[in-house]
Every structure is written in structure tokens, then in C-alpha cells.
N, C-alpha and C positions, 0 to 999 in steps of 0.2 A: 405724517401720521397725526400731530399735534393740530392739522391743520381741520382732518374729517373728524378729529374726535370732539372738538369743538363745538364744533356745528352742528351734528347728531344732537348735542346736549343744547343747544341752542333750537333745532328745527322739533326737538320730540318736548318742548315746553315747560323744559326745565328737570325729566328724570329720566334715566335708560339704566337698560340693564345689560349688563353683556355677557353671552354662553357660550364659551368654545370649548369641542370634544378635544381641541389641542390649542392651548394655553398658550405655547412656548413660541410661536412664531408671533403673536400680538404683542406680548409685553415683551418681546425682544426687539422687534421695532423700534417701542418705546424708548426703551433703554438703550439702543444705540444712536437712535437719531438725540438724545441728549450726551450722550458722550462724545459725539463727533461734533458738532455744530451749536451746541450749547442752544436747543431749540427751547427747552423748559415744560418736555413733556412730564419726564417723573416730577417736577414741583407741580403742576397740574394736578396731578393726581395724589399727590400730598393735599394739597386743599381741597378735593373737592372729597376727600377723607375726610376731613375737617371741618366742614359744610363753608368753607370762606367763597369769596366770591372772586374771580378772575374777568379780566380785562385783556381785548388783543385788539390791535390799530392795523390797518392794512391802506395801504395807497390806495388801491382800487377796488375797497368794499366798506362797507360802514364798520364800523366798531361793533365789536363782537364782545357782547357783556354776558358770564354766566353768574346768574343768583346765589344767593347766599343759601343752604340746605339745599341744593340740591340734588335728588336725590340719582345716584349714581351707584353700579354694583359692578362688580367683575367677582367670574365666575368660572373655573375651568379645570382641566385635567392636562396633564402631559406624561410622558414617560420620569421615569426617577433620573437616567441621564441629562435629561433638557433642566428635572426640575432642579437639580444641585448644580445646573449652569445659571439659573435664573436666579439663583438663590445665591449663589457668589457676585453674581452682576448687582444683584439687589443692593447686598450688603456693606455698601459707598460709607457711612454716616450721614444720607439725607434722610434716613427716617424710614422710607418706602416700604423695605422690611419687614419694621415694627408692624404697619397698618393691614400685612396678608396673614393669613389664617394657613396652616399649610399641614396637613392630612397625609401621612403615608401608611395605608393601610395594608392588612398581611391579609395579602389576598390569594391564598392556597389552591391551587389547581386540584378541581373535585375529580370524584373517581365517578365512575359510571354508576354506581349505586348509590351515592349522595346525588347525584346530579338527577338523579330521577326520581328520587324523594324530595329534593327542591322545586323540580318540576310540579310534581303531585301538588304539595304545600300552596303553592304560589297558584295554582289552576282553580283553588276551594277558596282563595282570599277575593272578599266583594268588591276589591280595591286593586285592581293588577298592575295597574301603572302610575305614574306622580304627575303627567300634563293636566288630570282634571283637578289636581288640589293646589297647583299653581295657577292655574284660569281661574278658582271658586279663592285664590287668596289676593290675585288682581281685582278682580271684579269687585271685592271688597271693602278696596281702597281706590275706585275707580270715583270720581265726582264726590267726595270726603275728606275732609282732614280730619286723622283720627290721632291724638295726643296719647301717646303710652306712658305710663309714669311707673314706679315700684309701687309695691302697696306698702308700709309702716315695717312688717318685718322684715322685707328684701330691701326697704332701703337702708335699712341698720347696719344691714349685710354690708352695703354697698358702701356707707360711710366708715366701715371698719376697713373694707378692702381701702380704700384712698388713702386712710390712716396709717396703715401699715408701709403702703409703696413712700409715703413721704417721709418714713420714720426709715426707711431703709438707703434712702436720698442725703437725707442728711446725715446719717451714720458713716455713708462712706465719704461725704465732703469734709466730714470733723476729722476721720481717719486717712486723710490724704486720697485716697480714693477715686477712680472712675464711677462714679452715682450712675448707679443703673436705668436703662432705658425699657419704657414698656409703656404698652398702650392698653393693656390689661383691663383696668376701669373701665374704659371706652367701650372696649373690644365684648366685655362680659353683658353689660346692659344691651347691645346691641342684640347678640346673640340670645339672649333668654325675650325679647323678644320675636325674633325667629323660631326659635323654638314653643315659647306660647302659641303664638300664630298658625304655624303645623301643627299644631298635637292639635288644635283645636279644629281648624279644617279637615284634618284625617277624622277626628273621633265624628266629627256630624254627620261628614259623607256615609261611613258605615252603620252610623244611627238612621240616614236618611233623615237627616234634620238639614234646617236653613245654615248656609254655610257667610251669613252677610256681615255677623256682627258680634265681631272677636272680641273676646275681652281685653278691655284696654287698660285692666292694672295687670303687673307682673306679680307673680305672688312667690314667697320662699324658697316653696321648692324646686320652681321653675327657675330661680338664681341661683341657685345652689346647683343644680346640672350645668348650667350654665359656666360657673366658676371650674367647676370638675371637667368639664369637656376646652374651655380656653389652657387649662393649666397641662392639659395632655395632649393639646395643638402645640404649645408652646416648647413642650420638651422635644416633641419631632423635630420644629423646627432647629433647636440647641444640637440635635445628634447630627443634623444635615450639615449647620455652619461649621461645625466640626470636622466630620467627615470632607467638608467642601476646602477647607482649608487646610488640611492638613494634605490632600492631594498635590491644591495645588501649590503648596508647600514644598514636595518631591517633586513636583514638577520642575520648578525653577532651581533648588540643588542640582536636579541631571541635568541644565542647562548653563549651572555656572552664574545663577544669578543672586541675587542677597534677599529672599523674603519677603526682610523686614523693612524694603527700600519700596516695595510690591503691594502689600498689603495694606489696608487702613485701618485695620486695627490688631491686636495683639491676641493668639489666641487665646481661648475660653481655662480656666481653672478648673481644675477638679471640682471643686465646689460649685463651681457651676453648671456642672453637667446633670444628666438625666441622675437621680437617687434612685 
């Protein structure tokens, strides 16, 4: 697996992107072809998180170098059983975790009378489906480098959010403590631009305006959903590692085995759970 994911990022010039309507057979690959044979698929994918740059030597092909930023995405759906299996595999202490965003949303089986008022809804919107506002958001950044930055007030934001996570780092290293992990910072800026970027391709398409040239400061309030949408990714994720561990928790008791001999880390506190 380590071998084609490579080279895809190698043969497409340096960025790909990847869409599966089932998630859980790709990153399971991953994840086991590093647990069995120590290939160095999940550290791959740790840096290329990271924008660092990776190095592989083969006998009988030239050196295979991947650049520093480049830009790489994964993207996918699964069922909630695969995804609190991917989500216990994940959660080793290499980080991998930290860098996924993970959505469970309550998605309520409609009655025939909602279902036909959605229908209705959806038949009157100028806009019915999401392939032309991701072709008109490529096409965008197609032959461009376009530099995104905060504007003055989202970066305040942004230098209080850092503030905060390092004040909470060292609080628990002064108090004997495990210093909490989180990619938060990263995770937030990344995201609010994403979401500038659609709100703005969506709002032109329905204005029927030029959809080529996004604004490239991030402005307040667009941080600030930002921060509100990472911080309620973040708690699904907490109810899952939860839920995932304490499974497989009963699991290994009806087996007769120890845990905490099992596990790599120690479950979550009260205080750390969903408020």
C-alpha cells in the first residue's frame, strides 16, 4: 500500500486528493501493513500532515522523493462499526488520531412526509448537487499559488487559541501530569479555510458570479465557526475513544486477559469527557 501511495503523490506532481464512499478498507490497509511488517505507512501519513518531506530507496528503481507541502487530503465515510475499529487501531501514541477530523452525525430515518418536503426543497434550490462547486473550487487553485493568512482579528483569535493549549501543557507538566495532545491550532486554521473557500464558491455560483478568486484572508467570523465546528469534531471523537475502549475493555475481561497489559493508554477522566 505504502508502495502506490507514494508514487500517486509522486506521479500527480506533488498533491492528491482522496474520496472513498468506504473509508475503512483504505486506512485499514494502512494500518495493518504498519503493524505487521513495520512498512512506515502511518509515519507517511503523519508527515505528509505535516507538509515534511519523505525519502524511499528501492534496488530496482530510482529514489522516490516527496516534497515538503505537499498537498495531500483523505476523505471518507464508513459505517460506525468499521469507524470505532479504525478509531481503536488509530489510537497507538503515533499521533495519526490527533490529525483525523471524525463526524458522527444523527442522521434520523425520514417519514414519508418529510421526505417529500426535502424532495420539494431540494428540486427549487439553483444549486442541487456539490461536483460543480468542487470543479469551480479546483479550477481555482489550478496554475496559482494562492497564500491564505488570518486577517488582524482571526489572527488574535488564533494567537490566544495557542496560548491557551501551551498554558494547559505546562500546567499539567508542573502538576505531574500527562500534557494533553491536540492538533487543534493546526486543525482550526486549516478548516476555516475550507470553509471560506465553500461559502464563497457556493454564494457566487447562486449569485451567478465568477467563481476564480477566493478571498485569501480569513476573517473572524469565519474562525470562530471554525473553532466551534473543530471543538464538536473533537468531542465525537472523545465519545468514540471512549465507547471504543471500554468495549474493548469487556472484551479482554470475558477473555481472561489484563487491559492494562493491552492498551496504550489509560482511559479518559470524567473531566475529559463530552460537558
Amino acid at each position: 500500500m505504502l508502495m502506490g501511495l507514494d508514487k500517486i503523490l509522486i506521479c500527480s506532481q506533488g498533491k492528491a486528493f482522496l474520496a472513498s464512499p468506504e473509508l475503512f478498507d483504505i486506512l485499514n490497509k494502512l494500518l495493518k501493513n504498519d503493524e505487521d511488517n513495520a512498512s512506515g505507512d502511518v509515519q507517511l501519513l503523519c508527515k505528509l500532515w505535516s507538509g515534511e518531506s519523505a525519502s524511499y530507496h528501492f534496488a530496482t528503481e530510482a529514489t522516490r522523493e516527496i516534497d515538503t507541502n505537499t498537498a495531500f487530503s483523505i476523505l471518507g465515510a464508513t459505517q460506525v462499526q468499521n469507524g470505532a475499529l479504525l478509531i481503536f487501531r488509530m489510537d497507538k501514541g503515533h499521533g495519526l488520531l490527533d490529525r483525523f477530523l471524525i463526524s458522527v452525525p444523527l442522521v434520523l430515518k425520514p417519514t414519508p412526509e418529510e421526505e417529500e418536503q426535502a424532495t420539494e426543497y431540494l428540486a427549487r434550490l439553483p444549486l442541487k448537487e456539490f461536483q460543480p462547486v468542487f470543479k469551480a473550487i479546483a479550477d481555482s487553485h489550478n496554475d496559482i499559488i494562492r497564500t491564505y493568512s488570518l486577517d488582524p482579528a482571526a489572527a488574535e483569535l488564533h494567537r490566544q487559541l495557542k496560548t491557551d493549549h501551551v498554558n494547559e501543557v505546562n500546567a499539567a507538566i508542573q502538576n505531574g501530569q500527562v500534557p494533553p495532545k491536540s492538533k487543534s491550532t493546526d486543525l482550526v486554521t486549516r478548516v476555516a479555510v475550507a470553509l471560506s473557500t465553500v461559502t464563497y464558491a457556493i454564494s457566487a455560483m447562486l449569485d451567478e458570479e465568477p467563481t476564480n478568486n477566493p478571498p485569501e484572508k480569513i476573517t473572524e467570523d469565519c474562525y470562530r465557526k471554525s473553532m466551534a465546528y473543530i471543538q464538536y469534531l473533537h468531542s465525537k471523537k472523545r465519545c468514540s475513544q471512549n465507547s471504543s475502549r471500554e468495549s474493548s475493555s469487556q472484551s479482554l475481561k470475558s477473555l481472561g486477559t489484563n487491559p492494562q497489559q493491552w492498551t496504550s493508554k489509560p482511559p479518559l477522566s470524567n473531566s475529559q469527557g463530552v460537558s
